[in-house]
C-alpha atoms as a printed R data frame, in Angstrom:
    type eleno elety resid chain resno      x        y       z
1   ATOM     1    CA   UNK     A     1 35.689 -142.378 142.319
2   ATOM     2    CA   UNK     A     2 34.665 -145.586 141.521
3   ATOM     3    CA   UNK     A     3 31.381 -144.897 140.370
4   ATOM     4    CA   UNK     A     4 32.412 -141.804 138.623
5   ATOM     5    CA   UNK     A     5 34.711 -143.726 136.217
6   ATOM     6    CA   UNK     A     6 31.285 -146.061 134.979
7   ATOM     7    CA   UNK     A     7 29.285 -142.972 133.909
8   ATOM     8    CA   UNK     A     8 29.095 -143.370 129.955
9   ATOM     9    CA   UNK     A     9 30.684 -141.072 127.577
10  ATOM    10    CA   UNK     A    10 27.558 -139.212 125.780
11  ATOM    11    CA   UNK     A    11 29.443 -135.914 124.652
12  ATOM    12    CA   UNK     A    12 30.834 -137.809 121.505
13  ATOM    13    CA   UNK     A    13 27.856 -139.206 120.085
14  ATOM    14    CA   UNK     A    14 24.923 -136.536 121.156
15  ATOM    15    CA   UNK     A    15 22.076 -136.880 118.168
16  ATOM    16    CA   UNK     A    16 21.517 -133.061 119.065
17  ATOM    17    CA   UNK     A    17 24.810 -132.193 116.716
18  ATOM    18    CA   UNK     A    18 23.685 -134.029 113.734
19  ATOM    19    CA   UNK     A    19 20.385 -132.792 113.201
20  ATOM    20    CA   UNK     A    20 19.458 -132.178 109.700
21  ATOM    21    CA   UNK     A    21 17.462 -129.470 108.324
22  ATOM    22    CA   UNK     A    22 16.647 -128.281 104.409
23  ATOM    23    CA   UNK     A    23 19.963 -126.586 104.248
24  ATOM    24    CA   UNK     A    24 21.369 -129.706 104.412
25  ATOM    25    CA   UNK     A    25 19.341 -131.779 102.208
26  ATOM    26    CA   UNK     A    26 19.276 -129.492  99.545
27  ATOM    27    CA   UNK     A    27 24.020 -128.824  99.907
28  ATOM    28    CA   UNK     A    28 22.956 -132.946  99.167
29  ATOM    29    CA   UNK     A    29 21.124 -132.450  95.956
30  ATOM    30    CA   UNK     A    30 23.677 -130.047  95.022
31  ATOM    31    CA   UNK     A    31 26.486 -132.249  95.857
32  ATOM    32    CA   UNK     A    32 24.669 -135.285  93.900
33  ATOM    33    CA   UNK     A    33 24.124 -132.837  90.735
34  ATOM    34    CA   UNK     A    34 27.505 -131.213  90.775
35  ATOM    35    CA   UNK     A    35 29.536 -134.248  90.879
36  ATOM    36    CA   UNK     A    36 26.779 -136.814  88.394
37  ATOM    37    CA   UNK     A    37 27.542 -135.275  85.575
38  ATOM    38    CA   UNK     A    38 23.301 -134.783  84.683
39  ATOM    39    CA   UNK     A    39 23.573 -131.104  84.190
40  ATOM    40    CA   UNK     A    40 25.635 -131.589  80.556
41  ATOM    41    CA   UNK     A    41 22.728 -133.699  79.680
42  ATOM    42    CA   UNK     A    42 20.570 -130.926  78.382
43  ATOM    43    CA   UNK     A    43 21.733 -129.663  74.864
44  ATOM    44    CA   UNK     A    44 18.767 -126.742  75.183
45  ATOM    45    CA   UNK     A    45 20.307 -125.914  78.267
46  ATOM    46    CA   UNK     A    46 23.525 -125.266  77.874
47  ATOM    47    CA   UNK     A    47 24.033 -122.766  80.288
48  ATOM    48    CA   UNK     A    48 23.301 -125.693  83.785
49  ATOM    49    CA   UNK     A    49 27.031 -126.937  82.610
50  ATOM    50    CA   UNK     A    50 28.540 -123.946  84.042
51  ATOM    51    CA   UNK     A    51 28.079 -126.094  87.425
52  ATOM    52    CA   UNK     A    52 28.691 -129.222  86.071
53  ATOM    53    CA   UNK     A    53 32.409 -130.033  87.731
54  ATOM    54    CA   UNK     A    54 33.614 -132.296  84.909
55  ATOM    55    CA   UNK     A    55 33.078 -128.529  82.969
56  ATOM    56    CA   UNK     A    56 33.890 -126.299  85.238
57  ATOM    57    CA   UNK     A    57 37.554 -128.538  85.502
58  ATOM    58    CA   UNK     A    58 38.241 -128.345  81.909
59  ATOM    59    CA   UNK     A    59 41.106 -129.666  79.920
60  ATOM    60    CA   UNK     A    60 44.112 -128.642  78.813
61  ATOM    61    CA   UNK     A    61 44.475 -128.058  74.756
62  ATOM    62    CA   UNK     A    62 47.059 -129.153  72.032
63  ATOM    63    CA   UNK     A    63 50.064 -127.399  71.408
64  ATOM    64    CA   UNK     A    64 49.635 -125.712  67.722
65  ATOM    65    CA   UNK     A    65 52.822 -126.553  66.931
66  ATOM    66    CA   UNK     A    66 52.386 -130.136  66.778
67  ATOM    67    CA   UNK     A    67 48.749 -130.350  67.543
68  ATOM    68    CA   UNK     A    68 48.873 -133.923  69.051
69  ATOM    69    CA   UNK     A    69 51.444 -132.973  72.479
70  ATOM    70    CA   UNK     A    70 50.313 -131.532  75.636
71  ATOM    71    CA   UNK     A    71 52.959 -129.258  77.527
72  ATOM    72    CA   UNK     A    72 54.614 -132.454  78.913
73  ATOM    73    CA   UNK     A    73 55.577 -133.316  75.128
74  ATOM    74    CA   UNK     A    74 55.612 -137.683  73.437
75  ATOM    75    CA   UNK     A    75 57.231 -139.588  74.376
76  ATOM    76    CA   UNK     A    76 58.399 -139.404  77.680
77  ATOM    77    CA   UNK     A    77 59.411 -141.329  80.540
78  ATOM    78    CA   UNK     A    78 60.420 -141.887  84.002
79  ATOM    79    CA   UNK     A    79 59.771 -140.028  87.015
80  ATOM    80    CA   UNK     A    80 60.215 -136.443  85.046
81  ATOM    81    CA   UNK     A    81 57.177 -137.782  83.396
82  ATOM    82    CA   UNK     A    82 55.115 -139.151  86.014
83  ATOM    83    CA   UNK     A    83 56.102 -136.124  87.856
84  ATOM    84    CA   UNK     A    84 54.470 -133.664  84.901
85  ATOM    85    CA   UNK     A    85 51.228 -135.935  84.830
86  ATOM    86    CA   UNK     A    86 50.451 -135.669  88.580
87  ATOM    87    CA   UNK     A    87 50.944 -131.800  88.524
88  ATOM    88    CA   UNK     A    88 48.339 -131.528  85.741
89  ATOM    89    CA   UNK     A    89 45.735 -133.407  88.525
90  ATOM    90    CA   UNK     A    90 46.543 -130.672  91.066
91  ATOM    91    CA   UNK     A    91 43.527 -128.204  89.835
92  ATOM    92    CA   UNK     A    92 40.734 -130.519  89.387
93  ATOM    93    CA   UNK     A    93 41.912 -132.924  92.553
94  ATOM    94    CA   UNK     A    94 42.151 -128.947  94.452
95  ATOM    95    CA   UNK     A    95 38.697 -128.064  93.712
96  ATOM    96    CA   UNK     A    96 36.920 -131.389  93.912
97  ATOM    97    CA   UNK     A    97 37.903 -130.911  97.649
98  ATOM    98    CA   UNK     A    98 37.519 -127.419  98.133
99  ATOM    99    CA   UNK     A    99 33.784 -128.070  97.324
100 ATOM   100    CA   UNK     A   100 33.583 -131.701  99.282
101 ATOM   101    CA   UNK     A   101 34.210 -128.504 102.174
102 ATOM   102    CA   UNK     A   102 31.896 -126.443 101.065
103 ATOM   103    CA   UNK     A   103 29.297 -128.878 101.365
104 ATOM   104    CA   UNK     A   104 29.936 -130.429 104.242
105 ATOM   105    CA   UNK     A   105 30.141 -126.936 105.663
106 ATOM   106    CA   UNK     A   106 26.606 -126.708 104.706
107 ATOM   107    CA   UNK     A   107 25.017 -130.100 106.348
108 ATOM   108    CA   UNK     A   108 25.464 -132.072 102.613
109 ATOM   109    CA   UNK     A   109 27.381 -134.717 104.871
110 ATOM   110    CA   UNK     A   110 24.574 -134.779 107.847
111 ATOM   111    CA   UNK     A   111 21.849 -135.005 105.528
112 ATOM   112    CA   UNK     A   112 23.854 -138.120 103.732
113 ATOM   113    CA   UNK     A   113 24.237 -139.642 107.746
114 ATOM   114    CA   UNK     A   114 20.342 -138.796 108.088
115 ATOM   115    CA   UNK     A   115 19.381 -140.814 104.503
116 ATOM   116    CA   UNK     A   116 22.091 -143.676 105.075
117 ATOM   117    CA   UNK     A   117 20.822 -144.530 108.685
118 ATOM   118    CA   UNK     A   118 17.246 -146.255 108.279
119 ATOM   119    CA   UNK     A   119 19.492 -148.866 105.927
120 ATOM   120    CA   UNK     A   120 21.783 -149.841 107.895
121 ATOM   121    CA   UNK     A   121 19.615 -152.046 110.270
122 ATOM   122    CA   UNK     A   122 17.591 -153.990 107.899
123 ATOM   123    CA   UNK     A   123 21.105 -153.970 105.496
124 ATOM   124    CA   UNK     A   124 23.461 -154.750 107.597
125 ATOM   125    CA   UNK     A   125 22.269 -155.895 111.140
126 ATOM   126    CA   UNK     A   126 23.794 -152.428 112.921
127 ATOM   127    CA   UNK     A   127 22.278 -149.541 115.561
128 ATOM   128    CA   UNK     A   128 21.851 -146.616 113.432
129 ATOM   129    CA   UNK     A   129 24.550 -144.356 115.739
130 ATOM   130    CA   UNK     A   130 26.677 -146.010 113.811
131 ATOM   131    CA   UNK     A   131 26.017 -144.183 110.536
132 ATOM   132    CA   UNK     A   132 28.151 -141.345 111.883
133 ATOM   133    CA   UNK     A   133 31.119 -143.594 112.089
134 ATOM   134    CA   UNK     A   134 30.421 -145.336 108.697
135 ATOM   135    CA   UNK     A   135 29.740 -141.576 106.687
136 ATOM   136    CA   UNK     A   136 32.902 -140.132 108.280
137 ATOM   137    CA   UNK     A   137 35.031 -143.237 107.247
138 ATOM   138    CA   UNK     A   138 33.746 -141.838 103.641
139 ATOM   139    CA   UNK     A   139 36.129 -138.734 104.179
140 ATOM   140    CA   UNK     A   140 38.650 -140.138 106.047
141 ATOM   141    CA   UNK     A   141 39.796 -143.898 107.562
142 ATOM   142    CA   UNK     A   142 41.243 -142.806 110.576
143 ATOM   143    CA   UNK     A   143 38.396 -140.684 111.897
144 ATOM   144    CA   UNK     A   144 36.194 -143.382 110.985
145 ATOM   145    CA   UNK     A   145 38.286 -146.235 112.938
146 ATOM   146    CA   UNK     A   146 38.656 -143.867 115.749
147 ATOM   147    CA   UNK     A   147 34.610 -143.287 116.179
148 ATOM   148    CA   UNK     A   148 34.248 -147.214 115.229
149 ATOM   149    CA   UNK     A   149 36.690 -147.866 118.075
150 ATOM   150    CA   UNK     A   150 34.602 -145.030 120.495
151 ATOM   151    CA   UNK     A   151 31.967 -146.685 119.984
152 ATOM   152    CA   UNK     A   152 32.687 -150.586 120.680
153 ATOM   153    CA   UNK     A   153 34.733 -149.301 123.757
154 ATOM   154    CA   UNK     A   154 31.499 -147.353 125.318
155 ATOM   155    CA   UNK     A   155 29.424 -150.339 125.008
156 ATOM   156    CA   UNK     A   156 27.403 -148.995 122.549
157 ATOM   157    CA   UNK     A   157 28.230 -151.525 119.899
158 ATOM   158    CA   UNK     A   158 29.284 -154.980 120.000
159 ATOM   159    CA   UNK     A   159 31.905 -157.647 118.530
160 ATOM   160    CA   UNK     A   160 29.922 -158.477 116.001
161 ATOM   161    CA   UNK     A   161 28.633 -155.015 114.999
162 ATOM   162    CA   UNK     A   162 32.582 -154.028 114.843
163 ATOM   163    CA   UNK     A   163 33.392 -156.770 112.894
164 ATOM   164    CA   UNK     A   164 30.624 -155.757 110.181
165 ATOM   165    CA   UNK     A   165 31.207 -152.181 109.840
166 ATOM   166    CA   UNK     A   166 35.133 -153.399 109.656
167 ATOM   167    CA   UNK     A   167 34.263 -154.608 106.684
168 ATOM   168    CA   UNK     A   168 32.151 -151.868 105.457
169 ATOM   169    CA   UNK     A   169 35.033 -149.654 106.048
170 ATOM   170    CA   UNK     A   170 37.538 -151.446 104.633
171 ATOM   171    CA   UNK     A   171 35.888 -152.007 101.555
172 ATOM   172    CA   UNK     A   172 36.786 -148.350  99.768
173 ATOM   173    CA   UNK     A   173 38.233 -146.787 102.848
174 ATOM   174    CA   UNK     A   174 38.261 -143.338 101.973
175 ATOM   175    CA   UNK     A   175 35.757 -143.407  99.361
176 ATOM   176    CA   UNK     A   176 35.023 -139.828  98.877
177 ATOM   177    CA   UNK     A   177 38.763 -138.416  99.553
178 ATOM   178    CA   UNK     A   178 40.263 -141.302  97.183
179 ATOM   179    CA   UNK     A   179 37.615 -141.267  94.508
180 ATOM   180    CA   UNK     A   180 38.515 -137.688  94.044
181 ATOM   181    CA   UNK     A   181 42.039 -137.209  94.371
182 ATOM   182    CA   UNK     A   182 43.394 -140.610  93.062
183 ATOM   183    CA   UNK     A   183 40.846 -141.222  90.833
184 ATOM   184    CA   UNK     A   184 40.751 -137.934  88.928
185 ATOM   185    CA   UNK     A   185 43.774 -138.992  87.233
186 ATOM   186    CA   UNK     A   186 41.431 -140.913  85.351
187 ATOM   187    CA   UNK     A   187 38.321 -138.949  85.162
188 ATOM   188    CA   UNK     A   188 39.404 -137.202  81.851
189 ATOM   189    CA   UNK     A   189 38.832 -140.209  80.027
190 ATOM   190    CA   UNK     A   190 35.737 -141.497  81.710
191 ATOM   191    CA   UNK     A   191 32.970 -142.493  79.299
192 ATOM   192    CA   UNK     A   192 30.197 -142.556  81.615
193 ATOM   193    CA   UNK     A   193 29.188 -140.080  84.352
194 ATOM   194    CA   UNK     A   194 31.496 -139.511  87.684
195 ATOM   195    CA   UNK     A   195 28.627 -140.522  89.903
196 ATOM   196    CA   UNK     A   196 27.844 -144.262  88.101
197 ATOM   197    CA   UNK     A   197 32.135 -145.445  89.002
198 ATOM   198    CA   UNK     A   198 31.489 -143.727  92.429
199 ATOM   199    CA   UNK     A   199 27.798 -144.930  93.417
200 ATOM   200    CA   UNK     A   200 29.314 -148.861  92.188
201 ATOM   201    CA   UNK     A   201 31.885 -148.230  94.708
202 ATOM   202    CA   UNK     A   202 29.330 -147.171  97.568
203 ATOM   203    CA   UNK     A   203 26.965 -150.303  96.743
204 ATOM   204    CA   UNK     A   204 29.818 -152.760  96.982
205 ATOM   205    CA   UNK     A   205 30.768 -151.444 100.226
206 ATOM   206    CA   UNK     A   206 27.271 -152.786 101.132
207 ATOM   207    CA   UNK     A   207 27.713 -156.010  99.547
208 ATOM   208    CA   UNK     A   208 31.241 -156.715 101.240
209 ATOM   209    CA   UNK     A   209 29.563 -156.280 104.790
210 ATOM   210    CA   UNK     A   210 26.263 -158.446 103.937
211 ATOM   211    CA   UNK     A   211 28.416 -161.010 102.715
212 ATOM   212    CA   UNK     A   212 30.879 -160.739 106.315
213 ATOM   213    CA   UNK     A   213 27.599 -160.539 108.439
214 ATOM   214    CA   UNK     A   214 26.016 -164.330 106.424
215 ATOM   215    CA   UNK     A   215 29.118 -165.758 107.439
216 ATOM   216    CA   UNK     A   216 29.241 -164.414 110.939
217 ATOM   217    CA   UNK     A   217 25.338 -165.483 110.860
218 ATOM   218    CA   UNK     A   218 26.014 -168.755 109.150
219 ATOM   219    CA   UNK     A   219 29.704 -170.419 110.408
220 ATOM   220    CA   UNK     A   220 30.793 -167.927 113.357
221 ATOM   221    CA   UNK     A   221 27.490 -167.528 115.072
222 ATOM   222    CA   UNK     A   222 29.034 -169.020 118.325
223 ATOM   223    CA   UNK     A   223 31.311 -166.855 119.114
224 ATOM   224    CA   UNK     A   224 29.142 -164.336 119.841
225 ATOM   225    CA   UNK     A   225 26.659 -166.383 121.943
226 ATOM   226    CA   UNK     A   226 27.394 -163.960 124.873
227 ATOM   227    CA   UNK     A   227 26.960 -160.933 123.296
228 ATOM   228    CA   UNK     A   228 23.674 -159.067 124.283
């Protein structure tokens, strides 16, 4: 029983399920154009905004009446107010998520996993099995901690690499599911493209865990002297 109980746990973390092919790569492209904002950038083309999200979203007009006030009126205040603004979010935050699924559903996530991993050693001093942890921390914190924590407790990473991608992940935890629902609320009055707030979000996750592993490498290098 004994010897049973040491066998590794493989089923979690088989390379076989994330296997990428050109279905995947190109839900990626279309991801990358859909959300960047580059298809409005060509006035001869008109007709590549119709899948352009910031167009496809929309905005609400003016009432004639008054020709300044949304339906939520000047002026207002308080919750009754704060409630109205949020429920004006719901379309834009529904669909920004509905085709995050789409996507994924198509490998768009897989193939991200597949470009993110030959960085991650030279970058940050990680295996590359961890870029499954670190993409799905993207979506969603607690499936990322959860496959962070699989993975320190099956040996396959050690103190040191969980203190790094700690800080990876807690730098814009969520990044993808935030960005999009929480951030929309100000994506109406953005003056650049979606992708440049969203792509200086993703670098300075990078930055946050080179900076965590210098100091590990630089003041806190003995205590992990017994680590393989």
């Amino acid at each position: 029983m004994s010897e049973e109980n040491k066998e590794p746990k493989k089923s979690s973390y088989n390379p076989d399920e994330w296997k990428v092919g050109p279905k995947g790569f190109i839900a990626l492209l279309v991801a990358i154009l859909f959300f960047s904002g580059l298809l409005v950038k060509f006035p001869e083309m008109k007709w590549l905004s119709a899948f352009d999200f910031t167009t496809l979203t929309g905005k609400f007009g003016a009432i004639q009446a008054t020709g300044k006030s949304t339906f939520v009126g000047s002026g207002g205040a308080g919750a009754r107010g704060g409630f109205l603004f949020a429920l004006t979010l719901v379309p834009s935050v529904m669909f920004a998520l509905g085709m995050i699924e789409v996507l994924d559903h198509y490998g768009a996530i897989k193939a991200a996993q597949k470009c993110l991993t030959p960085f991650l050693k030279p970058l940050l001093g990680i295996p590359g099995l961890t870029g499954l942890a670190l993409i799905t921390d993207l979506q969603s914190t607690d499936a990322g901690a959860v496959l962070t924590k699989g993975l320190y407790d099956d040996g396959l990473i050690n103190k040191k690499d969980l203190v790094i991608m700690g800080a990876w992940q807690y730098s814009g935890a969520g990044m993808i599911a935030n960005y999009f629902m929480i951030g929309s609320a100000l994506f109406a009055n953005l003056t650049c493209a979606l992708l440049i707030p969203f792509s200086l979000i993703f670098i300075f996750k990078f930055v946050g865990a080179i900076y965590v592993r210098i100091m590990l490498n630089l003041f806190y290098k003995g205590d992990f002297q017994d680590e393989q």
